[in-house]
Wavefront OBJ file of the C-alpha trace (Angstrom):
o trace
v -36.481 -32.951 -27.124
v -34.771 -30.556 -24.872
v -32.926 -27.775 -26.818
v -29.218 -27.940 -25.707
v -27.974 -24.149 -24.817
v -24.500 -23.366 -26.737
v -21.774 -21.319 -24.249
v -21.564 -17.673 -25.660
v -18.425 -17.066 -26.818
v -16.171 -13.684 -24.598
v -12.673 -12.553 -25.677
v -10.501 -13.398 -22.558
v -9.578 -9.926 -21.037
v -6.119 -8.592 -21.981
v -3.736 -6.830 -20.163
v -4.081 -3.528 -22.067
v -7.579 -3.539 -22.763
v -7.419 0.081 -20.433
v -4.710 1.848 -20.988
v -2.991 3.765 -18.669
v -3.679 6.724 -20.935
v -6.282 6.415 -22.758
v -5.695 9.135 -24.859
v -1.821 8.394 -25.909
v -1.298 8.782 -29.689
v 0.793 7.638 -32.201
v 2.631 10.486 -32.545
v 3.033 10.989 -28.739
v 4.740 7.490 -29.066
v 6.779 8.749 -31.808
v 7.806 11.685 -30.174
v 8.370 10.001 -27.175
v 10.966 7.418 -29.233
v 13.169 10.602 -30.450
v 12.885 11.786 -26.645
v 17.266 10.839 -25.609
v 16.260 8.611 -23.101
v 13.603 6.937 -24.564
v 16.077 6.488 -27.591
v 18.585 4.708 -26.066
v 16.541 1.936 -25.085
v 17.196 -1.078 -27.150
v 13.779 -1.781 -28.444
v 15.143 -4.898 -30.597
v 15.785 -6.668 -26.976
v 11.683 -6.665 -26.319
v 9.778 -9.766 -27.485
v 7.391 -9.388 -29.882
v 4.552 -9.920 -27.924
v 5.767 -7.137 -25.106
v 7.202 -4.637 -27.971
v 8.301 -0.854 -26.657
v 6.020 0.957 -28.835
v 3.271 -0.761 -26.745
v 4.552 -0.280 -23.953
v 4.609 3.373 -24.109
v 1.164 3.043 -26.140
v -0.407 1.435 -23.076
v 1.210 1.778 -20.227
v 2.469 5.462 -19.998
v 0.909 8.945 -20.423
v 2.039 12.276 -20.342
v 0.713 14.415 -17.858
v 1.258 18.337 -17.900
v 1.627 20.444 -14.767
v 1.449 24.256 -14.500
v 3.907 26.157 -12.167
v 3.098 25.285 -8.475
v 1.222 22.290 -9.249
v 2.727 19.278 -6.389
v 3.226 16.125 -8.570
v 3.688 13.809 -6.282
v 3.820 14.460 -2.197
v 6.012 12.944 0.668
v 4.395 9.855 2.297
v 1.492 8.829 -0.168
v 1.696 5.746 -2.004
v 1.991 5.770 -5.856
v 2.115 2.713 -8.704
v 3.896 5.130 -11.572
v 7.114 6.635 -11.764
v 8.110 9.844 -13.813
v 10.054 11.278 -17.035
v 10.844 14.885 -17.373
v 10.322 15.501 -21.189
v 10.213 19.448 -20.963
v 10.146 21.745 -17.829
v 12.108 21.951 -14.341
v 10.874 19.915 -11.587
v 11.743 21.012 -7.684
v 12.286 18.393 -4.670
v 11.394 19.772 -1.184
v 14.472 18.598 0.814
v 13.850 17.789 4.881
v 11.980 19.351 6.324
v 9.251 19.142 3.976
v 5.996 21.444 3.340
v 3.693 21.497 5.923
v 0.488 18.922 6.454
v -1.971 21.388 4.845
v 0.058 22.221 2.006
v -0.207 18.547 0.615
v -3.507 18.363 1.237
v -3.740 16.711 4.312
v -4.504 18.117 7.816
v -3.675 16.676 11.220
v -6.813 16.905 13.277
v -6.664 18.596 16.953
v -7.954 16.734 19.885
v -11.420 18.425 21.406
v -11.393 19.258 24.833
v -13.052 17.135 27.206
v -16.037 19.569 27.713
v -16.191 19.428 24.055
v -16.084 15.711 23.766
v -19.036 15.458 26.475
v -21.112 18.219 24.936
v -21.301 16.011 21.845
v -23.244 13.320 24.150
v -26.843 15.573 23.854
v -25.446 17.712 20.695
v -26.124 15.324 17.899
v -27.158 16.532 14.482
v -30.721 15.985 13.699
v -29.312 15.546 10.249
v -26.342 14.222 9.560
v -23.222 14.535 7.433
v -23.865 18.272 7.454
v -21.249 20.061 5.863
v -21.183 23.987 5.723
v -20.208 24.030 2.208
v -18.740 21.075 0.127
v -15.178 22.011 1.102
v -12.291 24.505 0.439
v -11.561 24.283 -2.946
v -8.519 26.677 -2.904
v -5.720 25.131 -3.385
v -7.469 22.733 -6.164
v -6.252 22.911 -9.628
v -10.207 21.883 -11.316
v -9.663 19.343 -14.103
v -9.372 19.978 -17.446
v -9.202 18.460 -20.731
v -5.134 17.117 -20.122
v -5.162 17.443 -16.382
v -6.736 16.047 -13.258
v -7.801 17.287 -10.532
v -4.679 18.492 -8.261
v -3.367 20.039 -5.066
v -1.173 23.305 -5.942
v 1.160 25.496 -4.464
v -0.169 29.413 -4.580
v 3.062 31.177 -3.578
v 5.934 29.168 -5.106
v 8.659 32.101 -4.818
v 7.900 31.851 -0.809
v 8.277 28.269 -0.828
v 11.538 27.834 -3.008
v 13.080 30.835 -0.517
v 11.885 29.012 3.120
v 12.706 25.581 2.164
v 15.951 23.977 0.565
v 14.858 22.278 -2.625
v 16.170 20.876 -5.939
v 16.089 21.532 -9.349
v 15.324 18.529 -11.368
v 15.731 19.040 -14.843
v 14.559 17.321 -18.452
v 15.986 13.963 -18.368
v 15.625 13.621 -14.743
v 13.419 10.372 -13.646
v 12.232 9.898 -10.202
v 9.649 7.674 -8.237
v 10.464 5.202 -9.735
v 11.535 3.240 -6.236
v 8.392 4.045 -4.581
v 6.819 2.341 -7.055
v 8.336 -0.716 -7.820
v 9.305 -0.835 -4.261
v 5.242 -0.313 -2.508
v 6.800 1.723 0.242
v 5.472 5.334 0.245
v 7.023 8.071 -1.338
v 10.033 9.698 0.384
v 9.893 13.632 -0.685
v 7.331 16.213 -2.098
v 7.523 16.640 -5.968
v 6.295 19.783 -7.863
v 6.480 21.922 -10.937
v 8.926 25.392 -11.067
v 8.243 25.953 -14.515
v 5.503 24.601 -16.870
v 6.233 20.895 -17.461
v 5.120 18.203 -19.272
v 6.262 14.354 -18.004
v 6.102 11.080 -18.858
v 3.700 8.714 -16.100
v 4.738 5.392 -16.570
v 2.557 2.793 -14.790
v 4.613 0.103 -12.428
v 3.950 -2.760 -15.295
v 5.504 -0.707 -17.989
v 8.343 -0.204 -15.837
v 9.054 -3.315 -14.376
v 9.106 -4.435 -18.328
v 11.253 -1.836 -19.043
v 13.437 -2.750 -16.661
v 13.538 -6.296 -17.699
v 14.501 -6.203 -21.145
v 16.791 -3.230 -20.961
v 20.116 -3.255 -19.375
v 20.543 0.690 -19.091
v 17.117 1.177 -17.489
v 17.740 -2.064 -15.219
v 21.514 -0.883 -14.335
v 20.465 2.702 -13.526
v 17.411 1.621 -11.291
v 18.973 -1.081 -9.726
v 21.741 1.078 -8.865
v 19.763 3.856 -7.244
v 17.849 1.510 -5.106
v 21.091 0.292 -3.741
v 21.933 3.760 -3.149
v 19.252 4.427 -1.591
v 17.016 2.271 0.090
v 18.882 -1.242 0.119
v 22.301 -0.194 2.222
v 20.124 1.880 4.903
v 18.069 -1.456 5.251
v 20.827 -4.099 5.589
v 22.392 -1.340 7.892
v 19.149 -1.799 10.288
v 18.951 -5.711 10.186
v 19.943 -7.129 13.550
v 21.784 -10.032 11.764
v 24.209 -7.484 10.456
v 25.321 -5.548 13.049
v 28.500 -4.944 13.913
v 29.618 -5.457 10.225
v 32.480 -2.812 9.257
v 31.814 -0.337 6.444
v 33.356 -2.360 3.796
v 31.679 -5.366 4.277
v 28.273 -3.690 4.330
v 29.440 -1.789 1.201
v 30.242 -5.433 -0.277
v 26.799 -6.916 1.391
v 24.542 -4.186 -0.318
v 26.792 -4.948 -3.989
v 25.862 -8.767 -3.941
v 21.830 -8.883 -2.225
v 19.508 -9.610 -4.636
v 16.125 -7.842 -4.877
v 12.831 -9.741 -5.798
v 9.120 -9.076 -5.913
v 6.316 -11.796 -5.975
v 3.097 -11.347 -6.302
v 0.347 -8.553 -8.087
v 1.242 -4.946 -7.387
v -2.712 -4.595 -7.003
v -3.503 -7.453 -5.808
v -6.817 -6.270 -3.949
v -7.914 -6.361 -7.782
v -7.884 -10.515 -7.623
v -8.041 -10.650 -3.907
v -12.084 -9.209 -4.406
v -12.923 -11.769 -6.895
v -10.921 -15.026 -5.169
v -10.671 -15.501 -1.694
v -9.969 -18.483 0.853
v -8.482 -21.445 -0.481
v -8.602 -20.037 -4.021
v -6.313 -17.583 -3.883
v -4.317 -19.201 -1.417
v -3.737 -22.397 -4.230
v -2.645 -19.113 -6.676
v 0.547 -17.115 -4.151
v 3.779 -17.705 -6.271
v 6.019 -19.991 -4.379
v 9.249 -17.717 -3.185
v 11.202 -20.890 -1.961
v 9.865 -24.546 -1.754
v 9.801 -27.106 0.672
v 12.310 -29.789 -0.399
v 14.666 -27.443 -2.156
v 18.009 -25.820 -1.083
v 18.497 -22.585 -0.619
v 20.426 -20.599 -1.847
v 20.334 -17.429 0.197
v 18.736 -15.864 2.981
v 15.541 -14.512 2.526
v 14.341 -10.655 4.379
v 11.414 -9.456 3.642
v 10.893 -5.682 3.154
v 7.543 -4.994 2.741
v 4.164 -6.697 2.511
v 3.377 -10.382 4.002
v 4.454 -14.061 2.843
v 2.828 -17.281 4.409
v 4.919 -20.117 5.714
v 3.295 -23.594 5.298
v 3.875 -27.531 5.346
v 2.785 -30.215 2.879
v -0.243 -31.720 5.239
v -1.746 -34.387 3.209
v -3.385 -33.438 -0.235
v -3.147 -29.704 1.034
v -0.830 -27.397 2.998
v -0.650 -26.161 6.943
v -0.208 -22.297 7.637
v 2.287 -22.622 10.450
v 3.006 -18.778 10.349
v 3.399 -15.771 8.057
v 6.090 -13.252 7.729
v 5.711 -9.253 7.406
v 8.636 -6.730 7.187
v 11.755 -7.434 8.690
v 11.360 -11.166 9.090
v 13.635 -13.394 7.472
v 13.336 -16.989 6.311
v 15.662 -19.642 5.727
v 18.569 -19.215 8.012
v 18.289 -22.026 9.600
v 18.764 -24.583 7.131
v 21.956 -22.435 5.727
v 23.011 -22.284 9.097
v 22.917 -26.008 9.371
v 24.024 -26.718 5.929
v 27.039 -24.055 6.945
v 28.058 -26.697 10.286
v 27.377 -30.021 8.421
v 29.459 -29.137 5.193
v 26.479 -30.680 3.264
v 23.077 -29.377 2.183
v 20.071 -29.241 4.140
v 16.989 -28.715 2.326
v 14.106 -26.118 3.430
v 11.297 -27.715 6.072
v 9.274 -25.355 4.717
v 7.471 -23.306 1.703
v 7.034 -19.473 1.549
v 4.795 -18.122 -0.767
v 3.830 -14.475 -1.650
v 0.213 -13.646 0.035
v -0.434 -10.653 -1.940
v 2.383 -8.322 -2.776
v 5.832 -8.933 -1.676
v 9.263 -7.219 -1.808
v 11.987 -9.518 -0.814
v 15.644 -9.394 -0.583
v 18.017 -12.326 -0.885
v 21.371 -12.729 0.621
v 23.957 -14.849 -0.894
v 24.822 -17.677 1.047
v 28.523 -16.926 0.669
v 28.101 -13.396 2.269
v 26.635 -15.161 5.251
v 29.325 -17.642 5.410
v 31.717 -14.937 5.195
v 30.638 -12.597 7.439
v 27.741 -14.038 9.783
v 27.709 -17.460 9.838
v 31.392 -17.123 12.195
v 30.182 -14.857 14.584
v 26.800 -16.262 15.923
v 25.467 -19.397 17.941
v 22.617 -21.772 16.622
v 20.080 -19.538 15.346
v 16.665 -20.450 17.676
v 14.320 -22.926 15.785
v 10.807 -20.910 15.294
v 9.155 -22.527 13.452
v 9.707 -25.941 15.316
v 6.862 -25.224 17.924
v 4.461 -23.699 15.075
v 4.767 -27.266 13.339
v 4.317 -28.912 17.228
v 1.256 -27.159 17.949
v -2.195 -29.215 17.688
v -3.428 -28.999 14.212
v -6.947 -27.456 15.943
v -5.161 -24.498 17.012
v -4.047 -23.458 12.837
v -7.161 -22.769 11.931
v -8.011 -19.086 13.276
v -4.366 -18.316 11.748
v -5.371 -19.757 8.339
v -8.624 -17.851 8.101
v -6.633 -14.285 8.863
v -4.222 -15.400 6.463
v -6.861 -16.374 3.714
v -8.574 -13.485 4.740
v -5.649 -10.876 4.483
v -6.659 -9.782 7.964
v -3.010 -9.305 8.777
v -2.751 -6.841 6.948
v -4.436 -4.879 9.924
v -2.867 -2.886 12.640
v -5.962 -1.769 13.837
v -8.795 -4.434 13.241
v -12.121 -3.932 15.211
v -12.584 -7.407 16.921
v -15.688 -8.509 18.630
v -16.429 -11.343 20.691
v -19.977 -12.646 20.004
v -20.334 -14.563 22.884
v -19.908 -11.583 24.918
v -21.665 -9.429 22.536
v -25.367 -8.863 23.339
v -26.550 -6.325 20.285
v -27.077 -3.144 21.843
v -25.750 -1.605 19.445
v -24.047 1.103 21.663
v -20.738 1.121 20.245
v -22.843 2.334 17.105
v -23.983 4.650 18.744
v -21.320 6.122 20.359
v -19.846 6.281 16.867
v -22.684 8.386 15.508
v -21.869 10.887 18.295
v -18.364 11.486 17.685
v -18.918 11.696 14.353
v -21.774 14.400 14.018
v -24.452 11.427 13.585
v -23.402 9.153 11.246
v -21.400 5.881 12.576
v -18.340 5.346 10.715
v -17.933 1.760 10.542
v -21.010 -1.127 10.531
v -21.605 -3.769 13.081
v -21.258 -6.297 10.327
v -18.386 -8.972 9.076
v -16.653 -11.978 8.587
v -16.822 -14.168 11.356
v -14.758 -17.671 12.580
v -15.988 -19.345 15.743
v -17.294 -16.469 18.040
v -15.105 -13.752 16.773
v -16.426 -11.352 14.050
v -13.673 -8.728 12.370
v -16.417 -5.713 11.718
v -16.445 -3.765 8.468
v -14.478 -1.315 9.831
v -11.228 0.882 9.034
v -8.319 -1.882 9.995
v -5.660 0.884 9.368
v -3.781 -1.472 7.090
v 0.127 -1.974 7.164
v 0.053 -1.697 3.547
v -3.176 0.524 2.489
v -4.030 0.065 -0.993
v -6.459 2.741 -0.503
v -4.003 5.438 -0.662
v -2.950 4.538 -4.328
v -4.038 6.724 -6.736
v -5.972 9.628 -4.688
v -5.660 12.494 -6.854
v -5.631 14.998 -4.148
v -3.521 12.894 -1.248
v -6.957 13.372 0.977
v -6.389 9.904 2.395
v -2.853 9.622 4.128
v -1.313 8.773 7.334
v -1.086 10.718 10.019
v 2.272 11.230 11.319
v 1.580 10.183 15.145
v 0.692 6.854 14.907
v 0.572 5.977 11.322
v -3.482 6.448 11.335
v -5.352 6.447 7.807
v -7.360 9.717 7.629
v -9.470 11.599 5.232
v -9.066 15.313 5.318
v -12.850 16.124 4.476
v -11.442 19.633 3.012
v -9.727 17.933 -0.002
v -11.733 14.533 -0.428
v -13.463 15.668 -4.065
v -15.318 12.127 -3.878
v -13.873 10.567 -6.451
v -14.605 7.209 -5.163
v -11.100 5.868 -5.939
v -10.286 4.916 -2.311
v -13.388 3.264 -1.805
v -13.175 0.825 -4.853
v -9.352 0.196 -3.617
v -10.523 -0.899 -0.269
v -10.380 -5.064 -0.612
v -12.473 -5.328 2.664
v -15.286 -2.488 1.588
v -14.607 -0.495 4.601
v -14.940 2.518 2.717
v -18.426 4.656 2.206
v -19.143 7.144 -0.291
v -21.763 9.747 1.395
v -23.836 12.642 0.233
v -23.656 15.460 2.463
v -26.065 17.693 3.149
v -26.543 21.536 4.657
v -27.825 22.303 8.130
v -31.292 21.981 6.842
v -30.933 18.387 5.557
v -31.023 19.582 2.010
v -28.036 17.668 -0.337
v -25.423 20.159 -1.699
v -24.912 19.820 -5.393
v -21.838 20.206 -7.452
v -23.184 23.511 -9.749
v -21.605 22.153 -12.950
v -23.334 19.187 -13.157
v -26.140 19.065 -10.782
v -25.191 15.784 -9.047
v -25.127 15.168 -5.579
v -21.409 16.231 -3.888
v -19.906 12.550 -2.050
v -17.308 12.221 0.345
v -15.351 9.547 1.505
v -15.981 8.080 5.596
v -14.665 5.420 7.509
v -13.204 5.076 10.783
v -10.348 7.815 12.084
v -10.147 5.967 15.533
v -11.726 9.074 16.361
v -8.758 10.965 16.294
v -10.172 13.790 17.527
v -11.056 12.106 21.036
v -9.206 12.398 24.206
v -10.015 8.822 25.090
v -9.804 7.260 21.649
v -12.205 5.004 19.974
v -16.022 5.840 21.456
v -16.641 2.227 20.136
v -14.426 0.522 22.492
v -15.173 2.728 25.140
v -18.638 2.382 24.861
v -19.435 -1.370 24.806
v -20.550 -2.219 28.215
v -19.572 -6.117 27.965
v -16.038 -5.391 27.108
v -16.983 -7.429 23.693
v -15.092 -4.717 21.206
v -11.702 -4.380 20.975
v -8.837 -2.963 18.485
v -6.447 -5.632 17.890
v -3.265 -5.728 15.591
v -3.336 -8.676 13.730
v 0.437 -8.833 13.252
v 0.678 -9.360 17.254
v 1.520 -13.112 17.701
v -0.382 -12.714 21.231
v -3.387 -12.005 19.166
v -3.765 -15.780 18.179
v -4.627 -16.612 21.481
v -7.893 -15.480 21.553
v -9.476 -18.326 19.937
l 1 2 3 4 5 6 7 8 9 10 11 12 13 14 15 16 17 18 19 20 21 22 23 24 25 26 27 28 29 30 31 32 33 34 35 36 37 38 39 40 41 42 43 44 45 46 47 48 49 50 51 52 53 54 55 56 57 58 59 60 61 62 63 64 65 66 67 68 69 70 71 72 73 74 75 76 77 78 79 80 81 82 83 84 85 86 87 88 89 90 91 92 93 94 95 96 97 98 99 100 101 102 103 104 105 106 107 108 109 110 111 112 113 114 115 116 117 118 119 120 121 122 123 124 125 126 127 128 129 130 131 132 133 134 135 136 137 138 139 140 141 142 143 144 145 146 147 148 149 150 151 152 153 154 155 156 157 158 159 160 161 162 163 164 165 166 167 168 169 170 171 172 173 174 175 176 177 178 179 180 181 182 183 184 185 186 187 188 189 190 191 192 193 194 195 196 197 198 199 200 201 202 203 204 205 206 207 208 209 210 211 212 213 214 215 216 217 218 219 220 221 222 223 224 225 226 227 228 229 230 231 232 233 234 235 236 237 238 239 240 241 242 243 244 245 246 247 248 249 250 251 252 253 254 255 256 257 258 259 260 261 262 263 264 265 266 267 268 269 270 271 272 273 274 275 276 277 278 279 280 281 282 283 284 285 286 287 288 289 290 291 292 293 294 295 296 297 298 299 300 301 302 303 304 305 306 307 308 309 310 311 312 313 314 315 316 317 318 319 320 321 322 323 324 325 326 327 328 329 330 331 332 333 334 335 336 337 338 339 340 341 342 343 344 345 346 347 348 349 350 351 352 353 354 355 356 357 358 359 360 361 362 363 364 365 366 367 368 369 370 371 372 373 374 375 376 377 378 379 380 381 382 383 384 385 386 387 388 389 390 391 392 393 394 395 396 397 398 399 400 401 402 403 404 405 406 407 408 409 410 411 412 413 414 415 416 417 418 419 420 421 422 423 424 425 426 427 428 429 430 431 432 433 434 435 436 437 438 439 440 441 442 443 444 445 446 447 448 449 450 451 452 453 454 455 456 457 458 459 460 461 462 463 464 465 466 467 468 469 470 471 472 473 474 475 476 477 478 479 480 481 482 483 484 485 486 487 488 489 490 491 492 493 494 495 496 497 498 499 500 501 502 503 504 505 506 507 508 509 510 511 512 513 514 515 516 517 518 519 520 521 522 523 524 525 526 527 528 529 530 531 532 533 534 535 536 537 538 539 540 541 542 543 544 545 546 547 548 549 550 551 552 553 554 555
């Protein structure tokens, strides 16, 4: 008789089974409750399972900076927001510091001698490096630090630039975070500091359960960020300054979705993770505002049978619903949405009140044009190249490498050309995900929201400012390896580089091979962009942005 094998028993993962700071102690979390405003939270308003002491046991840390040290810099993407417990922060007003300052560079264009020399120059060995980089303006890691960017001459900087003091009891970043929009000014330490890192979970629960905390950061994103974008919505234009005032008091803001969700997205795809995006509105229902999205990408769909139909998807600055409140506005009785939106990934949404848009809108415009009416007419044949990019969260590139196999004949010259520009190793693989005859390559897409940027400890990866291009400044990548784990379509590569002679160059503390981050740059240093596209003699290769409706009609 067969013996019957008995399932081995695993403790379901748990949200805090890795702290944000791993080395938090109880009487950092006491000290932190007699910190004032830490204090006046009202930890009797937290359930038990989600108590405060937890929270700040799991999902904070407190990080110290010397003087000089840049805490967090203008245009990188962060998940944390911070406390001042003890020290004096300073805020680079416009303009900011320059590129190289943050860590980043902005690489020149070669000449086009240059750029043809390169055509018989290749490397005989490649990712040759001179040294491993310039470590300068690196603050090395130590036992309650990480590796950092500083500032060597912070009397020069505080008299060239206009800055602010921020003082203990000051919290900022706290927008950027819960908000996945990059950050808006360049952070660093005047005096020796210690603050409090609080990770987007702990302060979205923060928020939730305590009225000061959800008042006061409420109330500076309407300051800030929610006016200027209500201000810049076609819909509202023309409004007087009252009624925007009035507009920006009653919108509602709302996330869906994971903050990281290129953590799930890697271990369900396709139809699996599509049957898990939290329903924003549903089809059948009324609604009860308008809804503009801010940042990252929702899906529009149709009950089709035992399953749903993609009909579109919306990305910053699209709105949904209008046309049912619209109609329900004319017929003085409800009209229920034709359609579902659901959160694909991450997504910050704001919602309207349908009285504001009676009020101020509703009066002043003709019959809003029916979109979606000639998605839903379209042959169902056509839906499925959109459903795979959606599934696929290939719209969340801007500058996708496309190929067309059927004109593709695998000469492999756009490799090639790539291993030229880039001192003999290609930056991208002639490998992917295909539908039909179409193959998205495992290259660089330039995302519109690049989760690779979160949590770089140096800012190495970062947009250029032409263009919006993700780049790696080779000087200040200390291969960490954080960027490439981030990437959810693995178009990231950790290197060793070598010296002229071929030889890898070895970190002296620890003997290991030295790593550095690659991937495409659309050869930014090119006079005629992308050698890839350039080079392919069928015209097979192609840089598409996925976000371009014209792009669907390809297949």
């Amino acid at each position: 008789m067969a013996s019957i094998e008995m399932p081995t028993p695993v403790a379901r993962p748990q949200r805090w089974d890795q702290p944000f700071g791993p080395e938090m102690t109880k009487a950092d979390v006491d000290r932190l409750l007699a910190q004032p405003e830490i204090a006046a939270i009202r930890a009797d308003r937290f359930p038990a399972r989600l108590p405060l002491r937890d929270i700040l046991r799991n999902d904070a840390r407190i990080v110290r900076f010397h003087p000089g040290d840049l805490i967090v810099r203008e245009g990188d993407y962060g998940n944390s927001a911070f406390l001042i417990l003890h020290g004096r922060v300073r805020v680079v007003l416009a303009p900011g510091l320059p590129r190289e300052m943050l860590g980043r560079h902005e690489t020149p264009r070669q000449s086009f001698w240059r750029s043809l020399a390169q055509l018989w120059q290749n490397r005989r060995v490649p990712e040759v490096r001179l040294s491993a980089g310039d470590t300068g303006a690196f603050r090395p890691a130590t036992a309650d630090t990480d590796t950092r960017i500083f500032l060597q001459d912070v009397p020069a900087i505080l008299d060239r630039h206009k800055t602010v003091a921020l003082e203990s009891g000051a919290l900022f970043g706290e927008l950027a975070a819960l908000g996945r929009v990059p950050r808006t000014a360049t952070m660093f330490a005047e005096t020796e500091a210690e603050l409090l890192e609080i990770r987007w979970q702990g302060l979205r629960e923060i928020r939730r359960f305590d009225e000061g905390w959800r008042r006061m950061i409420d109330e500076r994103y309407r300051a800030n960020a929610l006016e200027a974008h209500l201000r810049a919505t076609p819909l509202f234009a023309g409004l007087d300054e009252a009624a925007i005032k009035e507009l920006t008091r009653l919108t509602l803001f709302e996330t869906y979705g994971a903050f990281d969700w290129h953590v799930s997205y890697q271990q369900l795809q396709g139809a699996e993770a599509a049957a898990r995006e939290p329903v924003i509105a549903a089809e059948g229902e009324h609604p009860d505002g308008l809804l503009l999205v801010r940042a990252g990408f929702a899906r529009v769909s149709v009950k089709l049978g035992h399953g749903r139909r993609t009909l579109t998807y919306l990305g910053a600055g699209d709105q949904f619903g209008l046309e049912e409140l619209y109609d329900t506005w004319r017929a003085g009785r409800p009209c229920s949405l034709a359609t579902t939106l659901s959160a694909v990934g991450y997504v910050d949404v704001l919602r309207v009140p349908t009285a504001a848009l009676e009020q101020w809108v509703f009066g002043k415009i003709s019959t809003p044009p029916r979109r979606l009416a000639a998605a839903a007419a379209r042959p169902l044949a056509q839906d499925a190249l959109l459903e795979w990019l959606v599934d696929e969260r290939f719209i969340n590139g801007t500058q996708a490498m496309l190929i067309d196999l059927n004109r593709c004949t695998r000469c492999d010259d756009c490799v090639r050309a790539c291993a030229s520009t880039h001192d003999g190793n290609p930056r991208f693989i002639r490998h992917g995900k295909s539908f039909d005859h179409w193959m998205v390559t495992n290259a660089c897409m330039h995302c519109a929201d690049p989760v690779c940027m979160i949590g770089c400890p140096t800012g190495a990866i970062h947009r250029s400012e032409h263009g919006g291009t993700v780049l790696i400044n080779d000087k200040t990548c200390i291969g960490c390896s954080t960027c490439a784990n981030s990437c959810p379509y693995h178009n990231i590569v950790m290197v060793g580089i070598r010296d002229p002679r071929g030889q890898p160059l070895i970190d002296p503390r620890d003997q290991k091979p030295i790593q550095k981050a690659t991937k495409c740059d659309l050869c930014s240093s090119q006079l005629g962009g992308p050698a890839c596209v350039r080079a392919c003699p069928h015209d097979a290769l192609r840089r598409v942005d996925f976000r371009d409706p014209e792009v669907f009609g390809v297949a």
